[in-house]
VOPAGU-2260 file (C-alpha; in pm, 1 decimal, decimal comma):
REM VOPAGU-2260
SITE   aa  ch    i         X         Y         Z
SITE  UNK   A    0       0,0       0,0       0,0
SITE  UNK   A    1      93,3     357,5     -61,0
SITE  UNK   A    2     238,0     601,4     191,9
SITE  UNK   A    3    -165,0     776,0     205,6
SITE  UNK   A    4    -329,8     483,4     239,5
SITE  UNK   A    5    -140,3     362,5     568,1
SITE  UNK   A    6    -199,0     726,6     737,4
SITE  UNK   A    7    -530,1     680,9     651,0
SITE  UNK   A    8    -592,1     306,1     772,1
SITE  UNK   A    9    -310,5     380,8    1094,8
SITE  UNK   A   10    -489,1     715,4    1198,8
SITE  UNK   A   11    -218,9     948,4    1163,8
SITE  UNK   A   12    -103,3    1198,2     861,0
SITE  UNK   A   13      87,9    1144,3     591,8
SITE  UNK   A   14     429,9    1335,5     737,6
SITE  UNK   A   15     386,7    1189,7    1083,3
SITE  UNK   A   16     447,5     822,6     835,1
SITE  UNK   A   17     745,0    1043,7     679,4
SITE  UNK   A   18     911,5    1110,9     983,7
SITE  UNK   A   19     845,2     755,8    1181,6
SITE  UNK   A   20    1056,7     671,2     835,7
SITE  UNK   A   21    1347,4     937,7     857,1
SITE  UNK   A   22    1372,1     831,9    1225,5
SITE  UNK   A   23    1437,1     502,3    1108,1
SITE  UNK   A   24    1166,1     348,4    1345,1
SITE  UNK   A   25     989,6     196,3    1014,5
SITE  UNK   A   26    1116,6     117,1     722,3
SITE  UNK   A   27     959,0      93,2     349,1
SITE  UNK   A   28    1045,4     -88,0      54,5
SITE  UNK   A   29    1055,2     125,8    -254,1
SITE  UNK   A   30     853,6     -24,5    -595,7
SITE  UNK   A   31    1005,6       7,5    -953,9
SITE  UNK   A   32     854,2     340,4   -1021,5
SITE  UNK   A   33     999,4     476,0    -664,1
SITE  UNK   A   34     686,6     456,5    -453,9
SITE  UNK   A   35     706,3     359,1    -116,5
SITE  UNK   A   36     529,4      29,6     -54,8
SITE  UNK   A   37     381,3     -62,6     286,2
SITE  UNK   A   38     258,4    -404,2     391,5
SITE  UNK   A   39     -28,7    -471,8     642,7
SITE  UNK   A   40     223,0    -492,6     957,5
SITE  UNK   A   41     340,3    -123,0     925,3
SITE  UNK   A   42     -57,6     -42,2     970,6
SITE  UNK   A   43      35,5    -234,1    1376,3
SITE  UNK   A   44     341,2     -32,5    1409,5
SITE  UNK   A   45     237,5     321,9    1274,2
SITE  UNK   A   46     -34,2     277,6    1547,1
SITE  UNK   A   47     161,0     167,1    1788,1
SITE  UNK   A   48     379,5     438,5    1797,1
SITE  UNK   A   49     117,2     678,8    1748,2
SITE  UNK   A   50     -32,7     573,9    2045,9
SITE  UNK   A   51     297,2     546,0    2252,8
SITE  UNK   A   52     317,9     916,4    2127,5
SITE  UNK   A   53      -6,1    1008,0    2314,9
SITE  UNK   A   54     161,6     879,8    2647,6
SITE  UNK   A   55     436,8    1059,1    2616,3
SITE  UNK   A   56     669,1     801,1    2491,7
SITE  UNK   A   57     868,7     969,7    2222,3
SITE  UNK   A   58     918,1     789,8    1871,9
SITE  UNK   A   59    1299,0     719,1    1938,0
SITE  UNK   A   60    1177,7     514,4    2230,0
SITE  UNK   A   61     953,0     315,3    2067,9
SITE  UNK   A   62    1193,4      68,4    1946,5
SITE  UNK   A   63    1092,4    -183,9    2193,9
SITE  UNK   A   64     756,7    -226,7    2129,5
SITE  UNK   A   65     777,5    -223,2    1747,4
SITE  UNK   A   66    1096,9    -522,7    1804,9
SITE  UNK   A   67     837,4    -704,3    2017,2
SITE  UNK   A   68     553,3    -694,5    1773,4
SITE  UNK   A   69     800,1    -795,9    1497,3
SITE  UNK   A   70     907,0   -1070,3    1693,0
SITE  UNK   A   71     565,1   -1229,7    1671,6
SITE  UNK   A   72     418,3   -1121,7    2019,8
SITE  UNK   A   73      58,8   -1014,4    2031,9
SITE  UNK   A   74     105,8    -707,6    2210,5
SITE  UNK   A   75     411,5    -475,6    2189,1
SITE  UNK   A   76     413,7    -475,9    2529,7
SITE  UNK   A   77     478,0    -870,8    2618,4
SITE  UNK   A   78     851,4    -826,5    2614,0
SITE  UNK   A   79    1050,7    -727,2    2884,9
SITE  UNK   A   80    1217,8    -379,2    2696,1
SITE  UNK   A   81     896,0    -253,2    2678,2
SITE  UNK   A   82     815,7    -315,2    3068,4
SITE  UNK   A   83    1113,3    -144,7    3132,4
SITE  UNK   A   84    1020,4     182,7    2888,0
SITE  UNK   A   85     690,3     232,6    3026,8
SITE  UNK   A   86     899,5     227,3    3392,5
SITE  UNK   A   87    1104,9     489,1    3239,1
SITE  UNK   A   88     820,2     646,2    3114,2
SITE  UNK   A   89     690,0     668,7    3453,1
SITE  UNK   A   90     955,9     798,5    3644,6
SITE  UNK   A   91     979,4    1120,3    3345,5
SITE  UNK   A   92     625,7    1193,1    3427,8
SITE  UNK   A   93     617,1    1139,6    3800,4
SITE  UNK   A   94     954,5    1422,1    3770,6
SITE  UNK   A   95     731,2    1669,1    3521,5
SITE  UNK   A   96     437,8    1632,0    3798,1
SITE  UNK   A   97     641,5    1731,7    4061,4
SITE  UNK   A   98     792,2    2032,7    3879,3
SITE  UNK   A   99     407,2    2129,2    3809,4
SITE  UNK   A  100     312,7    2108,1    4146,1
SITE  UNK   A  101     647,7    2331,5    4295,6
SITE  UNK   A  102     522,4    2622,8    3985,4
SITE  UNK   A  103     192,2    2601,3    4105,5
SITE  UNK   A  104     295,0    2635,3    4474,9
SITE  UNK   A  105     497,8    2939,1    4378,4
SITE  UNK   A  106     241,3    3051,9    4150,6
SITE  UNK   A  107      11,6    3040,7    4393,6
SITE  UNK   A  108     263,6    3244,8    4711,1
SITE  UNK   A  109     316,0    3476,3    4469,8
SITE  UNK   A  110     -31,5    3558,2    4363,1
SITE  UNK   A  111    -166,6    3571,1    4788,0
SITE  UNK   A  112     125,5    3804,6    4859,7
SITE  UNK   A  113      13,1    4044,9    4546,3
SITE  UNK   A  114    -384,3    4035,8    4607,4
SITE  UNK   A  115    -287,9    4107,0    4988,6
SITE  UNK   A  116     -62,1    4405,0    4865,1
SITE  UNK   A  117    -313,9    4485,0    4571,7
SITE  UNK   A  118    -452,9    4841,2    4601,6
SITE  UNK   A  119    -861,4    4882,1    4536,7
SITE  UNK   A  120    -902,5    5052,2    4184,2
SITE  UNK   A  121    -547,2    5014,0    4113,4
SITE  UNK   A  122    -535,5    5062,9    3679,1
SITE  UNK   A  123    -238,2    4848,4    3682,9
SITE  UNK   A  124       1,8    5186,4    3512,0
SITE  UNK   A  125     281,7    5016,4    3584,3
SITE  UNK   A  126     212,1    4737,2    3297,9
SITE  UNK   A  127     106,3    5020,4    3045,0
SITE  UNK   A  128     402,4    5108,2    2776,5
SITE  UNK   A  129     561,3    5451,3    2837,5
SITE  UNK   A  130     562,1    5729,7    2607,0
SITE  UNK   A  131     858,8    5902,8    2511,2
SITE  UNK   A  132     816,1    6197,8    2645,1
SITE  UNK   A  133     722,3    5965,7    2981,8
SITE  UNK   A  134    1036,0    5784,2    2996,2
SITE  UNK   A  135    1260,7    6131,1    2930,6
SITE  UNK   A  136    1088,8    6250,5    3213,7
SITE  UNK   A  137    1174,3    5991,0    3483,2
């Protein structure tokens, strides 16, 4: 099949195909007239890492689960490389979590002290560009 017809069938555009190719995560084999030519499997692994992608698990890490599914497994999770990416996947996210939660605690110090310093009325002047003539004058 054509490079079209497996972003169609896989659920995923044309260049997203194009680059899981020029990352070298699939490969496919050219035709006489220069075409690339796609068999039913790359449908399974254009998914796959599609769906990875949506976890968080970037395409250079897919390699696992595409080598397990090419192996023959069922899922491209039943080998043990995999186990150990989603672990690794894990411990990235539980570390971008945490570094949410310390900018939303500072986010949210920062914003009591300035609504217990804020003036009623206040226009906010400070945040509106000066003139010329304002900023010869200060």
């Amino acid at each position: 099949m054509r490079i079209g017809e497996l972003a169609m069938r896989a659920g995923v555009t044309v260049k997203a195909v194009r680059y899981y190719e020029a990352t070298g995560v699939i490969h496919a084999e050219r035709s006489a007239n220069g075409y690339r030519d796609y068999d039913e499997a790359h449908v399974g692994l254009v998914r796959e890492i599609h769906e990875l992608g949506t976890l968080g698990i970037r395409v250079g890490e897919t390699r696992p689960f595409l080598d397990c599914l090419l192996a023959g497994n069922g899922r491209a999770d039943d080998c043990a490389d995999s186990i150990s990416t989603y672990r690794a996947a894990l411990v990235e996210t539980d570390e971008r979590i945490s570094a949410l939660l310390a900018r939303r605690e500072a986010l949210s110090a920062l914003l009591a002290s300035a609504e217990a310093r804020a003036e009623p009325g206040c226009q906010f002047a400070a945040a509106r560009p000066r003139t010329p003539s304002q900023q010869g004058a200060s």
